[in-house]
C-alpha positions as CSV (number, residue, x, y, z in Angstrom):
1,X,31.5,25.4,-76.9
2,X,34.1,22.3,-76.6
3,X,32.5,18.9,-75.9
4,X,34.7,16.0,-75.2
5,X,32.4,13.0,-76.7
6,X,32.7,9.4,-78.2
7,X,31.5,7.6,-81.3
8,X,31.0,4.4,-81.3
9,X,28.6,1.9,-83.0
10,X,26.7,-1.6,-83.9
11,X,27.0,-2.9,-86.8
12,X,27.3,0.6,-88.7
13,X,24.1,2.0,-86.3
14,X,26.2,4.5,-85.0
15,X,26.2,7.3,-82.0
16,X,27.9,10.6,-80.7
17,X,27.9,9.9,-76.9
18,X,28.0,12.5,-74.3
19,X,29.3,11.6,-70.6
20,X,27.4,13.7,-68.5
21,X,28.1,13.0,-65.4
22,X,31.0,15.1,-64.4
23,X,30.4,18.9,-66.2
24,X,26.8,19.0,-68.0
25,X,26.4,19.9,-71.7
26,X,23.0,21.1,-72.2
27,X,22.4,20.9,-75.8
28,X,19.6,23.0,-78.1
29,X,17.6,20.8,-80.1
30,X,19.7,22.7,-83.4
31,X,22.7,21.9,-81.6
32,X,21.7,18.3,-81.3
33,X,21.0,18.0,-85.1
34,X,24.0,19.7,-86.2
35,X,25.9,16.9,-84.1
36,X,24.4,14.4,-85.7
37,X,24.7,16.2,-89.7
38,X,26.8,13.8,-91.6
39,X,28.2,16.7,-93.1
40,X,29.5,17.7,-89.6
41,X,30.1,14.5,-87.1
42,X,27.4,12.6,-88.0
43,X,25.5,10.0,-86.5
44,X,22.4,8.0,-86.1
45,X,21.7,9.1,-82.6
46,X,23.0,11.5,-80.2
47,X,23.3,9.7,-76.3
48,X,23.5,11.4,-73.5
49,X,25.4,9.8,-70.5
50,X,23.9,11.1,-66.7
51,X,24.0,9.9,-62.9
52,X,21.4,8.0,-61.9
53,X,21.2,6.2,-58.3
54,X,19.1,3.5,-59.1
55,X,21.9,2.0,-62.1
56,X,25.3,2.4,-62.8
57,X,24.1,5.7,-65.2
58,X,21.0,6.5,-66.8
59,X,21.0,7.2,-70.8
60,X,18.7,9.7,-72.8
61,X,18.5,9.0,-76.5
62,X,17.7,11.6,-79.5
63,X,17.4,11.0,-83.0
64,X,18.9,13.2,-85.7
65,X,15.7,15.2,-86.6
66,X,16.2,16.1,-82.9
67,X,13.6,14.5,-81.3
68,X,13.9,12.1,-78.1
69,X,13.5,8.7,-78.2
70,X,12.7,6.1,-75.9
71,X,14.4,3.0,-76.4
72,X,18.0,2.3,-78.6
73,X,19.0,-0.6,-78.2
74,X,22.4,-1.0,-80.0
75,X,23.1,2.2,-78.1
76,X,22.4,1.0,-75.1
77,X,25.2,-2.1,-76.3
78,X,27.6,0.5,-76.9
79,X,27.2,2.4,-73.2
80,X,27.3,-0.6,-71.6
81,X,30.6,-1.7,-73.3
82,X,32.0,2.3,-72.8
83,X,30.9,2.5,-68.7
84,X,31.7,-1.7,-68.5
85,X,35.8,-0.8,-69.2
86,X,35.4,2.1,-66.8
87,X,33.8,-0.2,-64.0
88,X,35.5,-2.8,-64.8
89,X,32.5,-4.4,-64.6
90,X,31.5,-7.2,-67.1
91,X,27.2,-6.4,-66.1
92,X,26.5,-2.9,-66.5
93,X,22.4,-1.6,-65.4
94,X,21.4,1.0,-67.4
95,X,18.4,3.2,-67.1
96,X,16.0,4.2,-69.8
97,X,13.0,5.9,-70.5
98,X,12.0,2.0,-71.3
99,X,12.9,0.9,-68.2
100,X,16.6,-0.4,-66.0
101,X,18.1,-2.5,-69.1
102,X,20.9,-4.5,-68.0
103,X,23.7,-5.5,-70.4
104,X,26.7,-8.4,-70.1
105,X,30.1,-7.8,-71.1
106,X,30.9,-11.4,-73.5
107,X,34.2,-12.0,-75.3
108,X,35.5,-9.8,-78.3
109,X,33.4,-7.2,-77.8
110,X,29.7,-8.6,-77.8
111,X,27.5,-7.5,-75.8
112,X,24.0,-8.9,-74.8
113,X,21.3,-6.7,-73.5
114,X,17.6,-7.4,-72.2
115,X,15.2,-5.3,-73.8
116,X,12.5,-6.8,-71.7
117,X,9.2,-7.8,-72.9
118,X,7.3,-6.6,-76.4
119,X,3.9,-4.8,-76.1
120,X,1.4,-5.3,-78.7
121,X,-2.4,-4.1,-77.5
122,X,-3.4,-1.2,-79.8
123,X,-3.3,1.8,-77.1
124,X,0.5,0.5,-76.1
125,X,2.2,0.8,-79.6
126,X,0.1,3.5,-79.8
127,X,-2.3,3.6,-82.5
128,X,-4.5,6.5,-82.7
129,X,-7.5,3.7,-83.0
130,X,-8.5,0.4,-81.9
131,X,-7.1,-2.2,-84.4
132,X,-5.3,-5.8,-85.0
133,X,-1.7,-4.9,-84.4
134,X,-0.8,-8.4,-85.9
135,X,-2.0,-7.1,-89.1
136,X,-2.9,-3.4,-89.7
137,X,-3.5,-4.2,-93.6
138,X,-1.4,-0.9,-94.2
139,X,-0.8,-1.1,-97.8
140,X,2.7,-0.4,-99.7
141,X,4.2,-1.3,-103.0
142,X,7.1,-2.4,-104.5
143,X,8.9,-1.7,-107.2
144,X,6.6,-2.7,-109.7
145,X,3.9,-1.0,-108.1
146,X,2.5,-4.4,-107.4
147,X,0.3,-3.6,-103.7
148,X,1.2,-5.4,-100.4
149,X,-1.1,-5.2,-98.0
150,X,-0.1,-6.3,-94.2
151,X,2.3,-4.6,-91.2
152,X,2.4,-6.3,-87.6
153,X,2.4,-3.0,-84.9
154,X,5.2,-3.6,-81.4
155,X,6.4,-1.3,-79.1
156,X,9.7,-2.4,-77.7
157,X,10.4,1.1,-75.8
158,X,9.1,2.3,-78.9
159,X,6.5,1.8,-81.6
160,X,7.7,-0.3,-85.2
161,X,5.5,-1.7,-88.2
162,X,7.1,-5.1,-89.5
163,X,6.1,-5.8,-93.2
164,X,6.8,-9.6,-93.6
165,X,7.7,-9.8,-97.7
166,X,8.8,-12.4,-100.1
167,X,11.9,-10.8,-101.4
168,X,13.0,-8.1,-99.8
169,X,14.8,-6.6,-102.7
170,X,11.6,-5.6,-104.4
171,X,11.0,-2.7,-101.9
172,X,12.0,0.2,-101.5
173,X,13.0,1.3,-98.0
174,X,13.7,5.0,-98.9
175,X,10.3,5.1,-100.5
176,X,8.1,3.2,-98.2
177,X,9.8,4.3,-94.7
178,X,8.8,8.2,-94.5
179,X,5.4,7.6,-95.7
180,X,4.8,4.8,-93.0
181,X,6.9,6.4,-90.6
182,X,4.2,9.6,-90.8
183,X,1.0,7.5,-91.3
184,X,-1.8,9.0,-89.2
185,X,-2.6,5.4,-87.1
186,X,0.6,6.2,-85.6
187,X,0.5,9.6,-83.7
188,X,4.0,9.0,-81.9
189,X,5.3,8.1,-85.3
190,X,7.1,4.8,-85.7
191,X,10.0,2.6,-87.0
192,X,9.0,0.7,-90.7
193,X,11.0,-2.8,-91.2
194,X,10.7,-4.6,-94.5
195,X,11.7,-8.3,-93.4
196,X,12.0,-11.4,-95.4
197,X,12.3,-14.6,-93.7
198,X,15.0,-17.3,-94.8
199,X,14.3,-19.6,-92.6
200,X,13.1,-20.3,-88.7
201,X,16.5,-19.3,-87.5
202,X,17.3,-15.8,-90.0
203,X,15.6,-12.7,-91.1
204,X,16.9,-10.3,-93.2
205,X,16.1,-6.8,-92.9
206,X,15.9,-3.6,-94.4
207,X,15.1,-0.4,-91.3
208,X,13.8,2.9,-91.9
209,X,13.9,4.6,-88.1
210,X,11.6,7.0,-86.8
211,X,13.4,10.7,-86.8
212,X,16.5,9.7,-87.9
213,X,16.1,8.0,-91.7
214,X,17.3,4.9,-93.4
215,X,19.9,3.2,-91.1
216,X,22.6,0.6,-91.5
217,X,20.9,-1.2,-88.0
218,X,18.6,-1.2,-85.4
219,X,18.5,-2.6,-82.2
220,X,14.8,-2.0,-81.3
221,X,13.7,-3.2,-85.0
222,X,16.0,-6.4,-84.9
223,X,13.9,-7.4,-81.3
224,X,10.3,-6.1,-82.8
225,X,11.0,-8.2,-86.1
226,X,12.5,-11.6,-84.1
227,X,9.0,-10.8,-81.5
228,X,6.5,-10.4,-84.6
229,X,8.3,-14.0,-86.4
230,X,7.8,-15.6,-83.4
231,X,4.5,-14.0,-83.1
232,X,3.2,-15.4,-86.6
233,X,5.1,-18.5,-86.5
234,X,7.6,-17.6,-88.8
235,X,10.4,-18.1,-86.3
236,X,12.2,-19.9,-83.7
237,X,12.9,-18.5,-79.8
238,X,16.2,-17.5,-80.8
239,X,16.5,-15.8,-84.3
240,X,19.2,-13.6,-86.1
241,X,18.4,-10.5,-87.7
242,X,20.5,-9.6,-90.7
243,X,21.4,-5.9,-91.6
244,X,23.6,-4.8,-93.9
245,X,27.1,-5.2,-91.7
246,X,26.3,-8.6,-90.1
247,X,23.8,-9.9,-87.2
248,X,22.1,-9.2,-84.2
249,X,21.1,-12.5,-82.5
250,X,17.7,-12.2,-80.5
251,X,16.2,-14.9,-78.2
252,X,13.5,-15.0,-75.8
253,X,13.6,-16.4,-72.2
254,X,10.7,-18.3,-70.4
255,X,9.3,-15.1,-69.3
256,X,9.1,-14.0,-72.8
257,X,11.8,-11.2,-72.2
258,X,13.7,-10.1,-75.2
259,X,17.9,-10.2,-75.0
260,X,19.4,-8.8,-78.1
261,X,23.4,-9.7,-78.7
262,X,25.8,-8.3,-81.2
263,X,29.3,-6.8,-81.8
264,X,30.1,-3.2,-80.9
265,X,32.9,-1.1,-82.1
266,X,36.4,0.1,-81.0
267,X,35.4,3.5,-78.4
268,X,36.8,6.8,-80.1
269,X,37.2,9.7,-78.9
270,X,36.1,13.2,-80.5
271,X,36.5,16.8,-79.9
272,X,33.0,18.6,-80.9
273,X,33.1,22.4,-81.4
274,X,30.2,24.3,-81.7
């Protein structure tokens, strides 16, 4: 099989994208994780483009173990910036499993995208049992095996722990991530952030995502962490989240709805042969 796709990415979260809309590629779920095996093309998730009438396309997002997910936000940035030169189009509606996310078009290449509002009741995360989602008291340790015990549960499109630390140096991500990723309160899995707060306006942020492993960014974490600050009075209504390649900025309007803006790459295009 010979798929014509595109990589692009935010900030180093990066995606194999598939248009479609024209001729349909109907991928295995071994196909989609060989895509995505760094030691073939490699990415953080596969994104399929298709027609929808309701937006200008509808997206379906899956992670590298396979396994679909419902909300991507820096890969909903990139789409929007791929089907935005095609339109010619600076505000680009694209469908999710989260919901119709519209996206605007800024100057050199930024892109800002509404995520829409946070949900933090228990059964909307989910949990698998009735508990405070502003702190689950979810233990974890650092690197001196002191214990930590804390975690603030949102679902932005889909479910993340935030761990609010001192220094965010002292844990390790790699460690911590797939243990909290499969802890039984969360039966849909989740994303695990370790976040350290420099002041009311910067977080910094280390992201272990559900299904697909350590990453250099998330879109979805960067708007849980900004939502949980805010939440706990850590932050402002307008916040950047730092990952390793630079900052996503996210703000909150009067409704409480959540825009997320960053950079997004160059579009290139790749043959795939399977």
């Amino acid at each position: 099989m010979d798929i014509k796709a595109f990589k692009m990415d935010g900030l180093g979260n990066d995606f194999v994208i598939i248009d479609n809309r024209q001729k349909i590629t109907n991928l295995t779920k071994e196909q989609i994780i060989k895509i995505c095996n760094r030691n073939f093309i490699g990415c953080d998730q596969l994104i399929l483009i298709e027609t929808d009438k309701s937006a200008d396309a509808s997206l379906k997002f899956y992670n590298s173990d396979g396994g679909e997910s419902g909300a991507c936000g820096n890969g909903t940035r990139c789409v929007a910036g791929l089907i935005s030169k095609e339109l010619n189009n600076k505000s680009v509606i694209l469908k999710t499993l989260s919901g119709n996310l519209k996206s605007e078009i800024l100057e050199n290449k930024i892109v800002t995208t509404e995520i829409g509002k946070a949900r933090i009741e228990w059964n909307e995360i989910p949990l698998s049992k009735k508990l405070d989602t502003k702190n689950l008291n979810i233990k974890i340790n650092d690197k001196n095996n002191k214990e930590y015990f804390g975690g603030t549960a949102v679902n932005v499109g889909n479910p993340h722990i935030i761990f609010f630390v001192n220094e965010i140096d002292n844990f390790d991500i790699k460690e911590i991530g797939p243990n909290i990723e499969k802890h039984k309160i969360f039966p849909e899995k989740c994303n695990v952030t370790i976040a350290q707060v420099i002041n009311k306006n910067l977080i910094k942020v280390k992201v272990w995502e559900r299904g697909a492993g350590l990453t250099k960014a998330c879109g979805t974490a960067a708007c849980a962490t900004a939502f949980a600050g805010k939440l706990k009075n850590l932050t402002n209504d307008k916040t950047d989240i730092e990952f390793e390649n630079g900052k996503l900025t996210i703000s909150f309007d009067e409704k409480d709805s959540i825009h997320m803006k960053g950079p997004i790459s160059d579009i290139r295009e790749i043959d795939i042969k399977l």
